[in-house]
GUFIDO-611697 format. One record per atom (N, C-alpha, C): x, y, z; residue in one letter; atom name. Coordinates in nm, 4 decimals, m for minus. Layout:
REM residues N
<kolfi u="X" v="Y" w="Z" code="a" site="CA"/>
...
END
This chain:
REM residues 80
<kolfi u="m3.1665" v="m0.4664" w="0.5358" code="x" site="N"/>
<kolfi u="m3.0765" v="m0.4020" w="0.6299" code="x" site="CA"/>
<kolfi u="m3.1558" v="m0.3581" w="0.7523" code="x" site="C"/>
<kolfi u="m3.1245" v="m0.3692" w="0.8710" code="x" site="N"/>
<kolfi u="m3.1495" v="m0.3353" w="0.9998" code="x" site="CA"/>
<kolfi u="m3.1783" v="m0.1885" w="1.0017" code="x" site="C"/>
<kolfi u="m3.2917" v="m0.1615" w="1.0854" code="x" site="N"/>
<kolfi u="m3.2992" v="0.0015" w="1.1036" code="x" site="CA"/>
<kolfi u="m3.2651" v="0.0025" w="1.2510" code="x" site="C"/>
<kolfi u="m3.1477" v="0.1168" w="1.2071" code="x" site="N"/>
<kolfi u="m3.0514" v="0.1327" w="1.2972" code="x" site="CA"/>
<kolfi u="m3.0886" v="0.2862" w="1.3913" code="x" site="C"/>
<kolfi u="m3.1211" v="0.3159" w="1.5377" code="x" site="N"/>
<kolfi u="m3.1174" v="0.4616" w="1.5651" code="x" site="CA"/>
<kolfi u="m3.0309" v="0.4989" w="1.6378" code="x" site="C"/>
<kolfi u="m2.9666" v="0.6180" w="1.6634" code="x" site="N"/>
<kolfi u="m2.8637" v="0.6356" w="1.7687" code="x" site="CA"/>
<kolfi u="m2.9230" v="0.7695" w="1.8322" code="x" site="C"/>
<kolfi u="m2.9313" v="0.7911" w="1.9362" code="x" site="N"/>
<kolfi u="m2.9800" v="0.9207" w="2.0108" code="x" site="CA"/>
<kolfi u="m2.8188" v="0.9674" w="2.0581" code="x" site="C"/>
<kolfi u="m2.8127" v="1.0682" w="2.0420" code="x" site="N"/>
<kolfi u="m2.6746" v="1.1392" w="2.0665" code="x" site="CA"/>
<kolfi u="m2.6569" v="1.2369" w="2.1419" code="x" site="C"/>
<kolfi u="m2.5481" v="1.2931" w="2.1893" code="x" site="N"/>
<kolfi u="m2.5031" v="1.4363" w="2.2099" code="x" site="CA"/>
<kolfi u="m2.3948" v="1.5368" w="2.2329" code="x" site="C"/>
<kolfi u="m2.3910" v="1.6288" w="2.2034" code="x" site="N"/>
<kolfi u="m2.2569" v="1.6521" w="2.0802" code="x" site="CA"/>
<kolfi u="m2.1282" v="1.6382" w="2.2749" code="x" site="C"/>
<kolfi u="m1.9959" v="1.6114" w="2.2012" code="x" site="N"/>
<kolfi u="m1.9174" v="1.6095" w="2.2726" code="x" site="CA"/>
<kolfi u="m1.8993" v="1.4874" w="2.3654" code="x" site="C"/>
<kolfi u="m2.0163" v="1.3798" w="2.3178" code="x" site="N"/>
<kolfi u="m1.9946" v="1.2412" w="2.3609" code="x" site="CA"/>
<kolfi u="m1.8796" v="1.1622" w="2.2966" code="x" site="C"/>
<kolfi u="m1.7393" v="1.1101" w="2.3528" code="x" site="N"/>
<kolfi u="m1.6690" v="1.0228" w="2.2847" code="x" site="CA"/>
<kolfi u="m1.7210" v="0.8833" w="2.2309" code="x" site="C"/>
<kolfi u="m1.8374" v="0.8388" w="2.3770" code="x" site="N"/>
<kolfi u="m1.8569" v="0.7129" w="2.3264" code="x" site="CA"/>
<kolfi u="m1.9670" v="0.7223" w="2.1984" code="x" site="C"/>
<kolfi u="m2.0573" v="0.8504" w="2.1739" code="x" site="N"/>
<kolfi u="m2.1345" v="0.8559" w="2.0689" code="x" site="CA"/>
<kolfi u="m2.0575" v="0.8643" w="1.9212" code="x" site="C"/>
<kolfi u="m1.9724" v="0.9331" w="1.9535" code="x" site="N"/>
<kolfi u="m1.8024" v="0.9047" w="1.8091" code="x" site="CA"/>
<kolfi u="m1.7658" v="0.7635" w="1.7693" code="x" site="C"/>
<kolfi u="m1.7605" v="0.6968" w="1.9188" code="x" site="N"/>
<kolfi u="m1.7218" v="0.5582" w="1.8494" code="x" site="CA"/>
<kolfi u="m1.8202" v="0.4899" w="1.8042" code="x" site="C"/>
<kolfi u="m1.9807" v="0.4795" w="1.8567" code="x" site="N"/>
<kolfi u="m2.0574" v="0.3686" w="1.7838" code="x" site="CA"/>
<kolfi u="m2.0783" v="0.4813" w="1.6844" code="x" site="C"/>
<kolfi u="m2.1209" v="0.5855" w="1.6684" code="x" site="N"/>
<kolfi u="m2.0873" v="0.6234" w="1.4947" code="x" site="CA"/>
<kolfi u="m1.9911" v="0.5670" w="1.4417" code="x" site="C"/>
<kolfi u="m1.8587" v="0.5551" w="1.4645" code="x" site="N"/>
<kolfi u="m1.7546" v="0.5031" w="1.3636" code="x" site="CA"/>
<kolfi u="m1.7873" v="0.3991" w="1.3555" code="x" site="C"/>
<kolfi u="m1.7792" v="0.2901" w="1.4540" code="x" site="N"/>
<kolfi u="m1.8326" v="0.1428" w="1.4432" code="x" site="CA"/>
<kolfi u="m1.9442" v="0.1106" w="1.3394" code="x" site="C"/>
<kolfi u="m2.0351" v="0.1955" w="1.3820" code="x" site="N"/>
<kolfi u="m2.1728" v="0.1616" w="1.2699" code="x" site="CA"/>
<kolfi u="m2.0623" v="0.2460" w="1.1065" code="x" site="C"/>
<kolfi u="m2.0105" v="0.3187" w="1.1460" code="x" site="N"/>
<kolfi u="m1.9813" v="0.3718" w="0.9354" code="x" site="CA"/>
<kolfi u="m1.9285" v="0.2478" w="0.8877" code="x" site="C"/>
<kolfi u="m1.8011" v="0.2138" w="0.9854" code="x" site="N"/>
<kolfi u="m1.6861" v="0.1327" w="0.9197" code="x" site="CA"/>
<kolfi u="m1.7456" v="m0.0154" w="0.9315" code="x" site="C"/>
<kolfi u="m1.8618" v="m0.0393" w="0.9632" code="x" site="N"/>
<kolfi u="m1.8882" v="m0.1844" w="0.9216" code="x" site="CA"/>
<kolfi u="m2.0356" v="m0.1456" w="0.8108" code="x" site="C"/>
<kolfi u="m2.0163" v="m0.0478" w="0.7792" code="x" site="N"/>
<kolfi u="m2.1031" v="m0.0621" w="0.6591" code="x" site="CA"/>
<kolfi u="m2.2619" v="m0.0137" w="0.6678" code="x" site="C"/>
<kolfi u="m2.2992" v="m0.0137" w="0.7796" code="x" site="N"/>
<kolfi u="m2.4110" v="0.0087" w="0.8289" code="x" site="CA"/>
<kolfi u="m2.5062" v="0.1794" w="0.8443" code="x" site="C"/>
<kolfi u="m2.6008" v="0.2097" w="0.7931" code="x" site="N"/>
<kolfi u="m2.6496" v="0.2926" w="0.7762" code="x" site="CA"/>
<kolfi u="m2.7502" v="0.3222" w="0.9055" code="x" site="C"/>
<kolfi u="m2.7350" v="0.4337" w="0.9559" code="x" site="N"/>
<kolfi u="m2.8319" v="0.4279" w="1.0975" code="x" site="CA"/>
<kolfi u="m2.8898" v="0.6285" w="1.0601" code="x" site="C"/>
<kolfi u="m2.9872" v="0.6452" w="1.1571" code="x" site="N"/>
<kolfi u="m3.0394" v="0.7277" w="1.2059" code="x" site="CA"/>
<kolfi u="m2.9976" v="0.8291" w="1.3029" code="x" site="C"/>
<kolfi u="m2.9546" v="0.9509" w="1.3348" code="x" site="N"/>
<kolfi u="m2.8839" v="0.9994" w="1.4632" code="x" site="CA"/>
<kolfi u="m3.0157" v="1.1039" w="1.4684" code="x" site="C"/>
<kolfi u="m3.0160" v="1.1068" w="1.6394" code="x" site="N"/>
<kolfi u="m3.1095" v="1.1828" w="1.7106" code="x" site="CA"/>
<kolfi u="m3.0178" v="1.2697" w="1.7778" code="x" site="C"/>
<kolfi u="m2.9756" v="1.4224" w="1.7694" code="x" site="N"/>
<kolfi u="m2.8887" v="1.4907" w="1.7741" code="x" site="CA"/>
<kolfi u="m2.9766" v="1.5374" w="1.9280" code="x" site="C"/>
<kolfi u="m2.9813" v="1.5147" w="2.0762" code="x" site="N"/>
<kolfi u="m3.0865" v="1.5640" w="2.1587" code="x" site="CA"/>
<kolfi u="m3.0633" v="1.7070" w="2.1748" code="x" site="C"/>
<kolfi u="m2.9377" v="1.7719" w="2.2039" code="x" site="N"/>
<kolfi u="m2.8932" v="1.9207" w="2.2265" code="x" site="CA"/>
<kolfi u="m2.9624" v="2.0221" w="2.0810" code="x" site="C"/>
<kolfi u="m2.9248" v="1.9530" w="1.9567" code="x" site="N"/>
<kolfi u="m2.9928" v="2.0286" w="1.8571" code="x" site="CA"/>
<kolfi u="m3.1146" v="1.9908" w="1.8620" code="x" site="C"/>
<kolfi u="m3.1978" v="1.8825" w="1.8835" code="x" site="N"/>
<kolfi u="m3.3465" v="1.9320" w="1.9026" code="x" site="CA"/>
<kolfi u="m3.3923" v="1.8606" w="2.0085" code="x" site="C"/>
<kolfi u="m3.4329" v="1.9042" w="2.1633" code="x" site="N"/>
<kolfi u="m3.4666" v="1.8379" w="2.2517" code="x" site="CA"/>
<kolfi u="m3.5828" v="1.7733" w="2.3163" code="x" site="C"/>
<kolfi u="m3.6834" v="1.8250" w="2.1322" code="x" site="N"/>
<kolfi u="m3.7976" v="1.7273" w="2.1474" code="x" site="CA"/>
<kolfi u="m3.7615" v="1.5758" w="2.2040" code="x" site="C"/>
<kolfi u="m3.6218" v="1.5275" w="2.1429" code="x" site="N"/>
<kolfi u="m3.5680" v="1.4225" w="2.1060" code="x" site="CA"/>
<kolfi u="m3.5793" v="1.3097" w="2.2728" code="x" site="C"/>
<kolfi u="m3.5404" v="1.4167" w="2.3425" code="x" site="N"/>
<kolfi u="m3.5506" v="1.3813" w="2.5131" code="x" site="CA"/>
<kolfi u="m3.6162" v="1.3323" w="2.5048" code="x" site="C"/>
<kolfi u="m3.7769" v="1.4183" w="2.5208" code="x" site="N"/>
<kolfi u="m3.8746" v="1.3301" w="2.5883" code="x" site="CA"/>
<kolfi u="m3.8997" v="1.2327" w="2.5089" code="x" site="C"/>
<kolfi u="m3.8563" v="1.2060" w="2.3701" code="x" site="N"/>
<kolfi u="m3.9323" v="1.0712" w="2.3247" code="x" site="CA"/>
<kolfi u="m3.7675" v="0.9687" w="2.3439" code="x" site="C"/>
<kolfi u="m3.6876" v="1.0104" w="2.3418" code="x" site="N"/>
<kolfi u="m3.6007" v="0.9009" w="2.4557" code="x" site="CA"/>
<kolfi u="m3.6686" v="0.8678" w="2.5476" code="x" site="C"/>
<kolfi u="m3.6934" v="0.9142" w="2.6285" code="x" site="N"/>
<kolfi u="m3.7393" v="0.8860" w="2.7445" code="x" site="CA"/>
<kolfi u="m3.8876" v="0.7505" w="2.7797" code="x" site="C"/>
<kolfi u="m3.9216" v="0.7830" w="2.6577" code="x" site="N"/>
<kolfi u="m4.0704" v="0.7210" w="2.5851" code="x" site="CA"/>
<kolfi u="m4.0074" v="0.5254" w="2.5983" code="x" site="C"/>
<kolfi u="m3.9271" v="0.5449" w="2.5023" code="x" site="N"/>
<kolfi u="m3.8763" v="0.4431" w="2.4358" code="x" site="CA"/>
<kolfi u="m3.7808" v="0.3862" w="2.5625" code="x" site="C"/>
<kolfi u="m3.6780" v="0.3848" w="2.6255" code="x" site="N"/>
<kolfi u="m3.5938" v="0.3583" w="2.7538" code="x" site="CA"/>
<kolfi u="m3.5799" v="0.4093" w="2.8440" code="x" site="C"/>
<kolfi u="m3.5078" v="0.3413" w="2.9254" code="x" site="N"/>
<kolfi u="m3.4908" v="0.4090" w="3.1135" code="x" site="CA"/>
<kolfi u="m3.3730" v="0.4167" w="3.0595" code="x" site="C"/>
<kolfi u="m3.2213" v="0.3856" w="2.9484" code="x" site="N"/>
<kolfi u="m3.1459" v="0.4766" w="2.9603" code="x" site="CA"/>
<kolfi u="m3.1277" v="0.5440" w="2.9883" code="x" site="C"/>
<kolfi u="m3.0563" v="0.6890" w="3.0354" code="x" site="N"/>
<kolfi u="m3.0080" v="0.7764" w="3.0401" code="x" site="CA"/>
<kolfi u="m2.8500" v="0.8329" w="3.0200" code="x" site="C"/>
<kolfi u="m2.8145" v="0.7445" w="2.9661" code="x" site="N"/>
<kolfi u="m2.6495" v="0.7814" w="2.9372" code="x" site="CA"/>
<kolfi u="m2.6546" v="0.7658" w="2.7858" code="x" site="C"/>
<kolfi u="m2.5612" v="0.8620" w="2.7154" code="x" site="N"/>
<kolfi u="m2.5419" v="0.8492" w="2.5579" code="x" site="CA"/>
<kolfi u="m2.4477" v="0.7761" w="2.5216" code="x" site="C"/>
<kolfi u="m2.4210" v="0.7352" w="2.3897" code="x" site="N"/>
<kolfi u="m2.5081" v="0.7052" w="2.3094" code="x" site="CA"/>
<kolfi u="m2.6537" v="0.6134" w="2.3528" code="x" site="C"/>
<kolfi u="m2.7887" v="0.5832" w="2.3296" code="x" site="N"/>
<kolfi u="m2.8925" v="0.5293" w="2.2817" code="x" site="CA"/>
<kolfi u="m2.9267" v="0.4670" w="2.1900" code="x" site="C"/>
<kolfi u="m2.9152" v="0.3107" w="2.1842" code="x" site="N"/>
<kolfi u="m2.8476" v="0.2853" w="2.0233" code="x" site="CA"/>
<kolfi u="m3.0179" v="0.1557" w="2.0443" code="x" site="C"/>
<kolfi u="m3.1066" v="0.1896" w="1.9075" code="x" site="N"/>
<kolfi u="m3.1894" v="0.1424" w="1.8620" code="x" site="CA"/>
<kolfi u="m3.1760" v="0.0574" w="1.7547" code="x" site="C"/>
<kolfi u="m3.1441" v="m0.0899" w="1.7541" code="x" site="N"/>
<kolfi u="m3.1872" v="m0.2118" w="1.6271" code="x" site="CA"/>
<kolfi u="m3.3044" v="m0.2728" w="1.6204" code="x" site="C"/>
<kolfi u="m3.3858" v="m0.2527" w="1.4896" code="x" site="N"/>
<kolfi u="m3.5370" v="m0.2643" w="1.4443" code="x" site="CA"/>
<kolfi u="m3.6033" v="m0.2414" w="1.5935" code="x" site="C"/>
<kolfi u="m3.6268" v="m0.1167" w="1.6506" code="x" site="N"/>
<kolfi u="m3.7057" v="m0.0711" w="1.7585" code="x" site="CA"/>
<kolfi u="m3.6729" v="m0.1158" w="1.8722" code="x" site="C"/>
<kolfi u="m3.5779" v="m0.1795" w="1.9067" code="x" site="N"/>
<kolfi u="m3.5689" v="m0.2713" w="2.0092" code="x" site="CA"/>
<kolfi u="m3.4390" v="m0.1922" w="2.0611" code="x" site="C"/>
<kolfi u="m3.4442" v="m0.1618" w="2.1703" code="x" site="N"/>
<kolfi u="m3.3032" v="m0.0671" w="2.3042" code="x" site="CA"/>
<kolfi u="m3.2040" v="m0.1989" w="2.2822" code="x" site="C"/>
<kolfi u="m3.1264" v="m0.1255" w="2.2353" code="x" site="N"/>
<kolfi u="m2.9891" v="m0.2436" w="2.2698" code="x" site="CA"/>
<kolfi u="m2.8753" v="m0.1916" w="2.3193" code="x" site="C"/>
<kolfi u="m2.8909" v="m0.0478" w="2.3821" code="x" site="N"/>
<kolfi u="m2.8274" v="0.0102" w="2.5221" code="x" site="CA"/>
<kolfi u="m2.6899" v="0.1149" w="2.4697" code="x" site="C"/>
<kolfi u="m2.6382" v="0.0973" w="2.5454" code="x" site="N"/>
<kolfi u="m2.4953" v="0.2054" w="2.4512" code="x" site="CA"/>
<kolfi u="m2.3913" v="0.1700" w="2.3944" code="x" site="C"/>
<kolfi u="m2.2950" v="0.2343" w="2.3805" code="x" site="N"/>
<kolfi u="m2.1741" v="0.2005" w="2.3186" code="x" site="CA"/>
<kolfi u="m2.1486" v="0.0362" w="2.3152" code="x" site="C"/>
<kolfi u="m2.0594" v="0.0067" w="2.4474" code="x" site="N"/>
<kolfi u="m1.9930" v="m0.0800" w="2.4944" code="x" site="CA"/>
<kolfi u="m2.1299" v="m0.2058" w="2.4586" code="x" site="C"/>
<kolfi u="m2.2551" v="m0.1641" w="2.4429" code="x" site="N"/>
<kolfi u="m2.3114" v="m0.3002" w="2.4297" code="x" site="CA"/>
<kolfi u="m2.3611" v="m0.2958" w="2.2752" code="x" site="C"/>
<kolfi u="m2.3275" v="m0.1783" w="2.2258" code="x" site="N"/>
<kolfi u="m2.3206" v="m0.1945" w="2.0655" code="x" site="CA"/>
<kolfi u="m2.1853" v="m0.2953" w="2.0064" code="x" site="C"/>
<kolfi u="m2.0939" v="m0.2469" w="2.1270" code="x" site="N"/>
<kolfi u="m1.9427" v="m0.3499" w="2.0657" code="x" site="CA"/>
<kolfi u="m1.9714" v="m0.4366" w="2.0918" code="x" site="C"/>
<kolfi u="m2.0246" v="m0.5053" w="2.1937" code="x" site="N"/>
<kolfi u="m2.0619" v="m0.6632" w="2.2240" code="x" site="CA"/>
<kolfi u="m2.1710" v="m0.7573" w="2.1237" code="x" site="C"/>
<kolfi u="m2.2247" v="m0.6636" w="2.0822" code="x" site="N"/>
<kolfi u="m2.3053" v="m0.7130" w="1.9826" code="x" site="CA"/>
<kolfi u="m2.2158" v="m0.7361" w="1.8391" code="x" site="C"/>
<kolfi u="m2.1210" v="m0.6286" w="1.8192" code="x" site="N"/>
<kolfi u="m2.0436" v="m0.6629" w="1.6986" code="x" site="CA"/>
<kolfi u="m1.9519" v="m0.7390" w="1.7351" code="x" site="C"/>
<kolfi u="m1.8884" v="m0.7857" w="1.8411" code="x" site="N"/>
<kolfi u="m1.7750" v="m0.8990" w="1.8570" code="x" site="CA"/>
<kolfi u="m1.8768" v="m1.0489" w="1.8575" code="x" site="C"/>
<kolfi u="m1.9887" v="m1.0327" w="1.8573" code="x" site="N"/>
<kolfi u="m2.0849" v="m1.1489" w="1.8916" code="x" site="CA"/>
<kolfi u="m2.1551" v="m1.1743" w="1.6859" code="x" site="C"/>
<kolfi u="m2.0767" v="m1.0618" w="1.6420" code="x" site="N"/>
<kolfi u="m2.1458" v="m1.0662" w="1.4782" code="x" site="CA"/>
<kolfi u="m2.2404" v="m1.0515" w="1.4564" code="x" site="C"/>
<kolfi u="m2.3182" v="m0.9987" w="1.5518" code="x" site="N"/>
<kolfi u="m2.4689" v="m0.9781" w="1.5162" code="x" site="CA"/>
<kolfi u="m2.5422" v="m0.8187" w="1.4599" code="x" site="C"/>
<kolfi u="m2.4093" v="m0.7484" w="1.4144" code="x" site="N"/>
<kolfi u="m2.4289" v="m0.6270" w="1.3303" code="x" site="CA"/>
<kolfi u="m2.4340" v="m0.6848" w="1.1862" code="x" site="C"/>
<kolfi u="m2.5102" v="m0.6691" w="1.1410" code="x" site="N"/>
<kolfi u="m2.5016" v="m0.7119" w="1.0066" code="x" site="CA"/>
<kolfi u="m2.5440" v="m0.6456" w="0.8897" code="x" site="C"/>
<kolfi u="m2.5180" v="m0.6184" w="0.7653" code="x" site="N"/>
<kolfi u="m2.5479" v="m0.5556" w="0.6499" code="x" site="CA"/>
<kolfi u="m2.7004" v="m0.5995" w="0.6327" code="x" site="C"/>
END
């Protein structure tokens, strides 16, 4: 199974949906809560020039936010 990370922060809708997306296809991921601990920032920051939430990490590799977490699952490439 893919190691999955999501950097978050609370009151994000689009961080609600790739959580749901990642539950309801089965998939087990990591959440980086940044408001509850904001060590979390600077090592966002480490890892991408993102700056908009969600931050969505497959096997170490930035694969950007929400909308390109869905593109990846309409493309099937979320996988168990």
């Amino acid at each position: 199974m893919a190691k999955i990370e999501i950097y978050t922060r609370p009151g994000c809708g689009y961080c609600t949906h790739a959580k749901r997306l990642l539950t309801n296809k089965g998939l087990d991921y990591v959440e980086y809560d940044v408001y509850e601990n904001p060590m979390y920032i600077q090592e966002l920051q480490q890892r991408t020039t993102g700056r908009t939430y969600p931050q969505i990490f497959i096997e170490e590799l930035s694969v950007g936010g929400f909308t390109e977490l869905l593109e990846n699952e309409q493309f099937n490439l979320l996988k168990k």
